[in-house]
N, C-alpha and C positions, 0 to 999 in steps of 0.2 A: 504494500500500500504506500504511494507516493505522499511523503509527506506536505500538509496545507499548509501553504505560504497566507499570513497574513498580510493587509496593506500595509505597508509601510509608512506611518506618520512623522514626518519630517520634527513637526515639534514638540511630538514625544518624544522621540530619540536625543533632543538637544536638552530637552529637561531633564533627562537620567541619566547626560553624561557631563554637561560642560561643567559644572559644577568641582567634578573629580576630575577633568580630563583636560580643561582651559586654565590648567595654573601656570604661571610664570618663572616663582621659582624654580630653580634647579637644586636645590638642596635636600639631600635625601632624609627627610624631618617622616618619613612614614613606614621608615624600616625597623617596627620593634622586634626587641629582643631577636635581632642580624637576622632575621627569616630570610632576610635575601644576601646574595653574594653581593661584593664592592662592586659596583657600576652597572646592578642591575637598574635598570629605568623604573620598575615598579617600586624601588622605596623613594619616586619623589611622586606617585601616585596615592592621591588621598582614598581611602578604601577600593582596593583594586579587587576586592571581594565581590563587589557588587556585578562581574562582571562575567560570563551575560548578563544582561539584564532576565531575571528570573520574575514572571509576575504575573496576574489573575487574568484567564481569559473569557469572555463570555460573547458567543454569536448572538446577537438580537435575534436573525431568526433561527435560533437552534438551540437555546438556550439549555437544553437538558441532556443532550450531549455532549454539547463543550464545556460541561462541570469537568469534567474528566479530564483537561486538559492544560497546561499551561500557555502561556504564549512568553516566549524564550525570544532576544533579540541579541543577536552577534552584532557586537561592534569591535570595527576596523578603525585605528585614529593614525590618520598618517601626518607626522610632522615637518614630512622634508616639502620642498618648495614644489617640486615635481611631484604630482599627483599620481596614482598608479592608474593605468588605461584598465586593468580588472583584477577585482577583488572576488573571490567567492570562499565558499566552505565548502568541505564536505566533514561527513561523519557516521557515525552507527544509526542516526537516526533518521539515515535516510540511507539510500544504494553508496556505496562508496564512491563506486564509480562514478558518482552523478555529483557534478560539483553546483550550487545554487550560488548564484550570485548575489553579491552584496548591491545595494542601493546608495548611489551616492545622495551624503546629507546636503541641503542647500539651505540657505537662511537668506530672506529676499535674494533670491537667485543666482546667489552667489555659493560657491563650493565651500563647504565649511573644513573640509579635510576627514571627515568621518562617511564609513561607509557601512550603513547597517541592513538587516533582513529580521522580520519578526517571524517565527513559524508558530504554530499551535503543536504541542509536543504531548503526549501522556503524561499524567502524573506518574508518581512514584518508580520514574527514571533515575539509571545512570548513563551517561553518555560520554564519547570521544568524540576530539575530532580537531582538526586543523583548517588553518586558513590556505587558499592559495592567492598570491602577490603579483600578479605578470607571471605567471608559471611557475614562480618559486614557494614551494610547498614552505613553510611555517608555522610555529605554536602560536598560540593566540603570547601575540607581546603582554597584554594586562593581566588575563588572568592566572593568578597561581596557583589553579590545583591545575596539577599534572598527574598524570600513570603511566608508569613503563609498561609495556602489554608482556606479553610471555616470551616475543622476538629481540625484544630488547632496545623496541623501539618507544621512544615520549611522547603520549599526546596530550590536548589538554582535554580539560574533562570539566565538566557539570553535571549536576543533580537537577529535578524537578521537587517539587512538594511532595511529602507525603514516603519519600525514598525510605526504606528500610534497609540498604545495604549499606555494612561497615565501611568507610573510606580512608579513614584517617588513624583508627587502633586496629593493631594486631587483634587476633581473638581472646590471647591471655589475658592482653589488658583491656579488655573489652567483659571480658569476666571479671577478675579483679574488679573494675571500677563497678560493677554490677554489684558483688557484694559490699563495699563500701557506702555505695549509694541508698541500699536497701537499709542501711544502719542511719541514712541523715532524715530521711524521708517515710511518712505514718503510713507507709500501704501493706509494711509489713510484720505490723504486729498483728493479736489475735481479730484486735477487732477493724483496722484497716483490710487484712487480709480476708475477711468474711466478709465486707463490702464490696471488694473488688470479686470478687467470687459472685455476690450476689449479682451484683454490676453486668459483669459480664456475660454470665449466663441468659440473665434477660432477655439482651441484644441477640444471643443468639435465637430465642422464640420467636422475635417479631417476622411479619411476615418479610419476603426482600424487596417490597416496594418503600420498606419503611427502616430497613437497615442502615446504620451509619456506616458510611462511604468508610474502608479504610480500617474501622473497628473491630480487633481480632485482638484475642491473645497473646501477649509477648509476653518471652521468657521472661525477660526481666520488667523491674519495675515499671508500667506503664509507659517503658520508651525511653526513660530518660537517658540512659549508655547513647541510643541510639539519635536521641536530640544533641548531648553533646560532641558524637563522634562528627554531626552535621555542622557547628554550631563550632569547631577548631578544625574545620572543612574552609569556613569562612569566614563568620563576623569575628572569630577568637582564635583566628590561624596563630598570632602572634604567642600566644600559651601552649599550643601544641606540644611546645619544650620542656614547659612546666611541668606538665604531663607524660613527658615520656620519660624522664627522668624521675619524676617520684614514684611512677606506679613500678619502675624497675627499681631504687629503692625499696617498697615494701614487700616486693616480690621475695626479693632477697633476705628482705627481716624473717616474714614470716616464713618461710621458710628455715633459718637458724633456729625459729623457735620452735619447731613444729618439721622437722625434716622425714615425717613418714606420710604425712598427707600435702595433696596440692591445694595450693592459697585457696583457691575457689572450693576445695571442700570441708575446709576448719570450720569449726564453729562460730556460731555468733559471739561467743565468750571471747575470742581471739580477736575479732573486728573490733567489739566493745573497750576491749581493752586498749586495742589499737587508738581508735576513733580520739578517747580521753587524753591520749601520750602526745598526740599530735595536735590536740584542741590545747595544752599545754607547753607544746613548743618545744618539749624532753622529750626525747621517743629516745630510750637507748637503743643501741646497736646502729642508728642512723647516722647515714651519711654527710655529716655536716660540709665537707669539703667539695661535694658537688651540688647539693644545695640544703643552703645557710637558712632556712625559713619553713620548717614543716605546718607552722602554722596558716601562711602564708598559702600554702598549697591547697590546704582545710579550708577554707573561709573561701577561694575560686571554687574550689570545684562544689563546697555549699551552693554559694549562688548559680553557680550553672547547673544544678540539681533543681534546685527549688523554679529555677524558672522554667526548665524542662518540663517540672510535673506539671504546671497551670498557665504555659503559654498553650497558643493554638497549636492543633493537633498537624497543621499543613509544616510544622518547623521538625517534626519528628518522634516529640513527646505526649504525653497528655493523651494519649492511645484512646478513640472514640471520645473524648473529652472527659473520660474518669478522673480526671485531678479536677475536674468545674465541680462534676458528678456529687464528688467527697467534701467539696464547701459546700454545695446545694445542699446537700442532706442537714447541715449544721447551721446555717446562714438564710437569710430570707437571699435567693442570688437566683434568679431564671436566665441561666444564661443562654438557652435557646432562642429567645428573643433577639438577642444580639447579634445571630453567626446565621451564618449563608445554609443554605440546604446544598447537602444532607445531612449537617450538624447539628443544622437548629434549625430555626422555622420564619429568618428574615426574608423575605423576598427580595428587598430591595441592597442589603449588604452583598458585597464578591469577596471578599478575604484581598 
């Protein structure tokens, strides 16, 4: 199936880029914590996360189909003085061999130097894909998620909404931060865990003209592993380090403490004890020499927990909206009012 090209709006495209992409300085003031090498261009780009643009699509006449869908827009920003005669893409989400060409951007008709294509893409995608330049094949210069494939070759890659595959942790530390997480967050004590239980089975009764889009059972907590695997994909790439280094850190604690089981299957007694030593900023047997701040490491990955459970469910976490679900039941809060269908019951909100 050939993928649908949306129109192309010239002043959407400059509203979602110049902003990040029309800066003057040259100083590389957006490279935290080195995520990029010396004289890459993207640390003087102000969030080059944002790139594609990843955002809510909706046909006026098809309105109940293109829920399903994002609309995804490649941008090309060329700097030098000489324009390139043709810009396209190709990628997995379309025939390879079929390159789509980019649209050049014009602002009173005049060439602004960017060259974008809007497509409508399924949700709960991953994708590859490159640019081609006058014939010469390239990564997308902005944005920085890449994947080496199995040949040994890099391309660049995006997600759509709603993605459930790991990008950015290993699967150790994909568990690992699972049981951790399960320790910051109420879903898994007696009586979180028999809500969610109740929760979900629910969903599973109703009929499927009334199922939430997306609502199924994850191993772990409501998503959260897999909001924040999204979530140091892009808006918190810069922590990715944080993270890779503390969760090898405790891998390695617990493991000294405990060397006949694997991290993921110790006790609660063992995280519990952990979780306090670290909320304390003393953890013996830690690494202070590759990083000085266990606390520091607590208190991020708190907040990207907590916000995992009770942001929307299109960022990764909050699985059928079970984290609104678990304040509704306690709080006067309908928050089906507020959110698009098939979530809630807004006609007029798109996410």
């Amino acid at each position: 199936m050939q993928t649908r090209i949306i129109n192309t709006d010239h002043q959407y495209v400059l509203n979602h880029c110049t902003k990040y992409l029309a800066r003057s300085n040259p100083d590389f003031r957006h490279n935290y914590n080195s995520q990029f090498s010396v004289g890459d261009a993207r640390g003087q780009i102000c969030e080059v996360w944002r790139f594609p643009i990843i955002d809510s699509y909706v046909d006026r006449d098809d309105q109940e189909s293109t829920a399903n869908f994002n609309r995804v827009t490649f941008v090309y920003f060329s700097l030098n003085s000489d324009l390139p005669k043709f810009v396209g893409v190709v990628g997995t989400f379309d025939k390879l061999y079929r390159s789509i060409p980019l649209n050049e951007i014009t602002f009173l008709g005049e060439p602004t130097g960017y060259y974008a294509i809007s497509l409508a893409i399924p949700k709960g995608e991953v994708h590859t894909y490159k640019f081609i330049v006058d014939g010469q094949v390239i990564l997308d210069p902005i944005n920085p998620q890449q994947k080496i494939l199995d040949n040994g070759q890099t391309w660049s890659q995006f997600f759509t909404h709603f993605s459930t595959e790991i990008l950015s942790l290993q699967t150790w530390e994909a568990k690992l931060l699972e049981r951790i997480t399960d320790h910051i967050l109420p879903f898994r004590t007696e009586e979180g865990q028999r809500f969610l239980d109740f929760y979900y089975n629910s969903l599973d009764r109703q009929s499927k003209d009334n199922q939430l889009l997306y609502a199924y059972r994850f191993d772990q907590s409501i998503g959260v592993v897999n909001f924040i695997d999204k979530l140091l994909s892009k808006e918190e790439r810069h922590h990715l380090v944080d993270y890779k280094i503390c969760l090898d850190i405790v891998d390695k604690l617990l493991r000294q403490r405990n060397p006949f089981l694997e991290p993921g299957l110790m006790s609660k007694e063992m995280y519990s004890e952990l979780y306090d030593q670290l909320w304390s900023g003393n953890v013996p047997g830690w690494d202070y020499g590759r990083y000085n701040n266990p606390q520091y490491f607590l208190q991020l990955l708190r907040r990207h927990a907590f916000t995992g459970a009770f942001s929307h469910p299109k960022y990764g976490g909050n699985a059928g909206g079970a984290g609104w679900a678990y304040l509704a039941e306690r709080y006067p809060f309908n928050w089906r009012q507020a959110i698009e269908v098939p979530l809630g019951t807004n006609p007029d909100y798109r996410g």
